[in-house]
C-alpha positions as CSV (number, residue, x, y, z in Angstrom):
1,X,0.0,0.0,0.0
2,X,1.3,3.2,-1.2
3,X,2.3,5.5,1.8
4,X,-0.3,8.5,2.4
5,X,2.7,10.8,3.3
6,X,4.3,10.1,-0.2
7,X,1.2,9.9,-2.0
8,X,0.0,12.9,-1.2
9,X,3.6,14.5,-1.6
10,X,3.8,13.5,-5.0
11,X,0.5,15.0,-5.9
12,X,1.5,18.6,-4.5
13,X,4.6,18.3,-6.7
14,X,2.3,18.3,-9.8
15,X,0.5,21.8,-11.0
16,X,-2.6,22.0,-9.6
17,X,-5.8,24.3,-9.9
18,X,-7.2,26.0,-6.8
19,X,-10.4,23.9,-7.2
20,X,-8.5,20.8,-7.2
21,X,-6.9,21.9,-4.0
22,X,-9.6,22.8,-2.8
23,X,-11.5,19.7,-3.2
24,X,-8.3,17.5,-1.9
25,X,-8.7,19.9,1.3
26,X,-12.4,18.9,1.5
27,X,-11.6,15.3,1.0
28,X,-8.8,15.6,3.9
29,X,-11.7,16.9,6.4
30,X,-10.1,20.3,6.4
31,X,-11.8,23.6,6.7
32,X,-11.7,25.6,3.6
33,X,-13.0,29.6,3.4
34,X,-14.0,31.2,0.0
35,X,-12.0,33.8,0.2
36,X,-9.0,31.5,0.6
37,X,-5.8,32.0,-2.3
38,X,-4.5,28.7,-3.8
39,X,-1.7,30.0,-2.0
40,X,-3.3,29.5,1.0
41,X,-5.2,26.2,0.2
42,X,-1.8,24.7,-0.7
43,X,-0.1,26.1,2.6
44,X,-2.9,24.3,4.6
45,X,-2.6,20.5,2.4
46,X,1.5,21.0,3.4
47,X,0.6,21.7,7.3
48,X,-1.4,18.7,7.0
49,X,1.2,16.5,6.0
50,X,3.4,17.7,8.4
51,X,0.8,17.1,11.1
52,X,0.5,13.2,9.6
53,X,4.7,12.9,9.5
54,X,4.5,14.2,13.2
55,X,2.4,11.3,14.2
56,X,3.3,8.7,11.9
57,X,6.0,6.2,12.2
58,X,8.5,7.0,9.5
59,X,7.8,3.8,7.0
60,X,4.6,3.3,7.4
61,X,1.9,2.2,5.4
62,X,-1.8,3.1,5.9
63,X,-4.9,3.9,4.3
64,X,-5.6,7.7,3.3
65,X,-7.1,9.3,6.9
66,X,-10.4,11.6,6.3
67,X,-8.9,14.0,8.7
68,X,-5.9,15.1,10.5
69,X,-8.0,14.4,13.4
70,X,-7.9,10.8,12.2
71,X,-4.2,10.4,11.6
72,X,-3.7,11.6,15.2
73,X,-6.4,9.1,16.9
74,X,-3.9,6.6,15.4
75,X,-1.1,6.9,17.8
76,X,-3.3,8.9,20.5
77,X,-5.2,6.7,22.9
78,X,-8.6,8.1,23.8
79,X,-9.0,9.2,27.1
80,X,-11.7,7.6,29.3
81,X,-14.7,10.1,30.1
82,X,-15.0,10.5,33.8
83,X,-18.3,8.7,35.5
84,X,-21.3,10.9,35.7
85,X,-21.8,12.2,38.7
86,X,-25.2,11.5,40.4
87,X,-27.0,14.4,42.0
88,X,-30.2,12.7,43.1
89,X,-31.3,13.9,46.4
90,X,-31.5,10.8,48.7
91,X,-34.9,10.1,50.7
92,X,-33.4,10.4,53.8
93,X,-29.9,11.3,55.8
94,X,-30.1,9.1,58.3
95,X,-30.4,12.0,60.8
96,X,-32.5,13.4,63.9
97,X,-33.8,16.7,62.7
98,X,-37.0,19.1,62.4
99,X,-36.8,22.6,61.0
100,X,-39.5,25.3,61.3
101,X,-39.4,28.4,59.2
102,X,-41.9,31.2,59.2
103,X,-43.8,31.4,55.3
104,X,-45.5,34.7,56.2
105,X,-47.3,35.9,59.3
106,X,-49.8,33.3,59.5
107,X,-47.7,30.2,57.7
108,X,-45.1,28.3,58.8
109,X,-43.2,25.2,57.2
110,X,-42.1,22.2,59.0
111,X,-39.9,19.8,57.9
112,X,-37.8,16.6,59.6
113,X,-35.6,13.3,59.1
114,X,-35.0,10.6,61.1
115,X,-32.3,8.2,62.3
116,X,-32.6,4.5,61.2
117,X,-33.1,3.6,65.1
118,X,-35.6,6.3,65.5
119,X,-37.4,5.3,62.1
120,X,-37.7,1.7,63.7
121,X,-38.8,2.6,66.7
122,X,-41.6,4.7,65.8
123,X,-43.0,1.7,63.8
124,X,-42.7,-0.1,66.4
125,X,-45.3,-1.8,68.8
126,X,-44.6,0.5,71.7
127,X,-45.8,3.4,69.3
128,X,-49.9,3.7,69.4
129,X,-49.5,7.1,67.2
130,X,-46.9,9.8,66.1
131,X,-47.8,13.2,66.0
132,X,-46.7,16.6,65.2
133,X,-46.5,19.5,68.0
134,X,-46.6,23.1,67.9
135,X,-46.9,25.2,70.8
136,X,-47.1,29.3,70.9
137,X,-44.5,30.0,73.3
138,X,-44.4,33.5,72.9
139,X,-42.6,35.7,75.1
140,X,-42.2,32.8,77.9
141,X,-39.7,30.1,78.9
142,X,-41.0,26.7,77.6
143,X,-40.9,24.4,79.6
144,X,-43.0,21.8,78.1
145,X,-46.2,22.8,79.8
146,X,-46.9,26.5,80.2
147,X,-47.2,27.1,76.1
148,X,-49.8,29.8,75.6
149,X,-51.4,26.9,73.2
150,X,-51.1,23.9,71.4
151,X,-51.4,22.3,68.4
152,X,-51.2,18.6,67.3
153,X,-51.2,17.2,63.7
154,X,-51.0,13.4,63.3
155,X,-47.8,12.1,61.4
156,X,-47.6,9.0,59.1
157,X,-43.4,8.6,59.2
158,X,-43.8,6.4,55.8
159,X,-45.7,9.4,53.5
160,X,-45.1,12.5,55.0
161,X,-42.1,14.7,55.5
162,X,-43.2,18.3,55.9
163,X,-45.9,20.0,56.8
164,X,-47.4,23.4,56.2
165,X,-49.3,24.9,59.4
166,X,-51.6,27.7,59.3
167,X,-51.2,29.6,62.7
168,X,-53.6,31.9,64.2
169,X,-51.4,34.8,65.4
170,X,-48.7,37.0,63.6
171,X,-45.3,38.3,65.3
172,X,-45.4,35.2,67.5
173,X,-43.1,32.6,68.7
174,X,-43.7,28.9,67.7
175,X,-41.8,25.7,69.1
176,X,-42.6,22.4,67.5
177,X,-42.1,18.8,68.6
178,X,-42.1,15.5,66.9
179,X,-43.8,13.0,69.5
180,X,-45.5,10.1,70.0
181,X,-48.3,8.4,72.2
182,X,-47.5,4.9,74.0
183,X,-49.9,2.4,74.6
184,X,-50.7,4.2,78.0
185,X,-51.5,6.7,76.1
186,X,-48.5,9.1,77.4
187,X,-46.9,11.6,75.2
188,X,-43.1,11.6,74.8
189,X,-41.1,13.9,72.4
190,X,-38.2,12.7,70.4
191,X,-37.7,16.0,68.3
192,X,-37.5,19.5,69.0
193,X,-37.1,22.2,66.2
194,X,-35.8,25.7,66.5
195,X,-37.7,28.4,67.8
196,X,-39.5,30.0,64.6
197,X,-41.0,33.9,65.0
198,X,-43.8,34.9,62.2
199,X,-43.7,38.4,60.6
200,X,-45.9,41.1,61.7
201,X,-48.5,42.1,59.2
202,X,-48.5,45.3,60.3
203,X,-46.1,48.6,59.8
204,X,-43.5,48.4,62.1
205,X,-44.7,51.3,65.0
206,X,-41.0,51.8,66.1
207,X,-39.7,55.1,65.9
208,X,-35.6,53.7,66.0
209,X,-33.8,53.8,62.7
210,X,-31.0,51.0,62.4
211,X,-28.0,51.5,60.8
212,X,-24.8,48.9,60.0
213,X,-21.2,50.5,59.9
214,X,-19.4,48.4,57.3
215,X,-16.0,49.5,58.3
216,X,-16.4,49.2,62.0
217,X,-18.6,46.1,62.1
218,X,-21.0,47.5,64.5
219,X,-24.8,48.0,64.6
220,X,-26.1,51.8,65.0
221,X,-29.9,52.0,66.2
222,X,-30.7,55.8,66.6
223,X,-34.1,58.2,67.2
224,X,-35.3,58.9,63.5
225,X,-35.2,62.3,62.1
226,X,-38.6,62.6,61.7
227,X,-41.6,63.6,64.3
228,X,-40.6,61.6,68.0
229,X,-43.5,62.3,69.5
230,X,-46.7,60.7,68.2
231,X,-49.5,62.5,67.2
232,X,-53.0,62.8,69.8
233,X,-55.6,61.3,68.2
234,X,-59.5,61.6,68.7
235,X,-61.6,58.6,68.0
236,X,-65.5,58.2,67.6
237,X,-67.2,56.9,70.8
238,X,-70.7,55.9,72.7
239,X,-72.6,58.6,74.6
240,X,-75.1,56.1,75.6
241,X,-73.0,54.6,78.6
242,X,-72.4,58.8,79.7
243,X,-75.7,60.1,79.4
244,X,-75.7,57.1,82.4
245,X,-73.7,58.8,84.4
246,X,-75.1,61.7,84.2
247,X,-78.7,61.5,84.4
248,X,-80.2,62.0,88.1
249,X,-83.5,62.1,89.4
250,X,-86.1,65.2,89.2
251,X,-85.3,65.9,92.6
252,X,-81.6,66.3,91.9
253,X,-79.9,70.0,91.2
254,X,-77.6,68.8,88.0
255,X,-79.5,68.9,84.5
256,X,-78.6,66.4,81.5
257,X,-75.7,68.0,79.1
258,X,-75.8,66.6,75.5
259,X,-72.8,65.3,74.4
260,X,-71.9,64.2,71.1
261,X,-69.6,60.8,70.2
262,X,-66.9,63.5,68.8
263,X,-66.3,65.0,71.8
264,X,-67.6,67.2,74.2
């Protein structure tokens, strides 16, 4: 078999046209632009058979490669392509753990995990039923009875994972438990989330403007610059429960005075 190298050697030593070179350039696999001289085309067959002497063993025979690309697979092993990586999200961690986060003032979002032992146990006999806890602990120390109230969802550990809780009051403090009822019907927690504060959903009625100084990494709360001291204001009333108060008997020396629910 004649050698490509040679072959293709001996056919550049021959006049040829642009649009033969052109079409030998094609039939190489390489990239030819229009506006390309047969200068140029001829510069780009003679790179190309440097590129195949580079790579090929000086002597060899082969068959005509369709592209320099080609030639060089021939000597270059290919490199293995690296195992996908999986980014699944497993069903569970293996781990203790319930998370409450406030949604908006009258949401919040629960979500746990458990240990395998934990996981067993629940399923266990010992376990009449599991339940979910949330208790309004605002502005006290919980102690695991004194919760302003409480709240108790049923859990099935096999389907569910999260919940979604509608509570009653906005800018409060919520503590939530993970539990479960024996067969003397005693509660026992196992879990107990973070303490989770809803929004207001009101304006804030604070009068303080805070401030962050970047360079010295402190916090600056100061009066605001507007009006400090809130306005007076008049609301509508009842005269019914003062005209009470001041009506007396014929015999008395103080007559009725007609007020109005605006004011006196």
């Amino acid at each position: 078999m004649v050698n490509v190298v040679q072959e293709l050697e001996k056919w550049l030593s021959e006049e040829r046209t642009i649009q033969e070179l052109k079409a030998k350039a094609k039939e190489l696999g390489l990239t030819v632009k229009k506006q390309m001289t047969k200068n140029d085309v001829l510069k780009l067959i003679e790179r190309y058979v440097e590129r195949v002497k580079a790579v090929q063993p000086e002597g060899a025979t082969s068959q005509r490669p369709s592209s320099a690309s080609s030639a060089v697979q021939q000597v270059t092993p290919t490199k293995a392509m690296p195992a996908k990586e999986d980014i699944s999200i497993p069903e569970t961690y293996n781990k203790d753990k319930l998370v409450a986060m406030p949604v908006n003032p009258n949401w919040i979002h629960l979500y746990w995990d458990f240990s395998e032992a934990n996981r067993e146990f629940l399923k266990s006999h010992q376990v009449r039923k599991v339940v979910l806890r949330v208790y309004d602990v605002t502005f006290i120390e919980f102690d695991g009875t004194n919760a302003h109230r409480t709240f108790e969802i049923n859990v099935d550990i096999n389907n569910m994972k999260n919940y979604y809780l509608n509570v009653p009051m906005p800018g409060a403090h919520y503590l939530a438990e993970i539990g479960y009822y024996d067969q003397e019907g005693r509660y026992k927690f196992i879990l107990r989330s973070n303490l989770c504060k809803t929004p207001v959903n009101s304006p804030s009625q604070s009068t303080r403007e805070r401030w962050m100084d970047l360079r010295k990494r402190r916090r600056i709360v100061m009066p605001s610059g507007g009006m400090l001291t809130p306005v007076v204001e008049r609301i509508s009333g009842s005269v019914q429960g003062l005209e009470h108060l001041f009506r007396i008997s014929s015999v008395g020396s103080i007559s009725f005075i007609q007020l109005s629910g605006k004011g006196m």
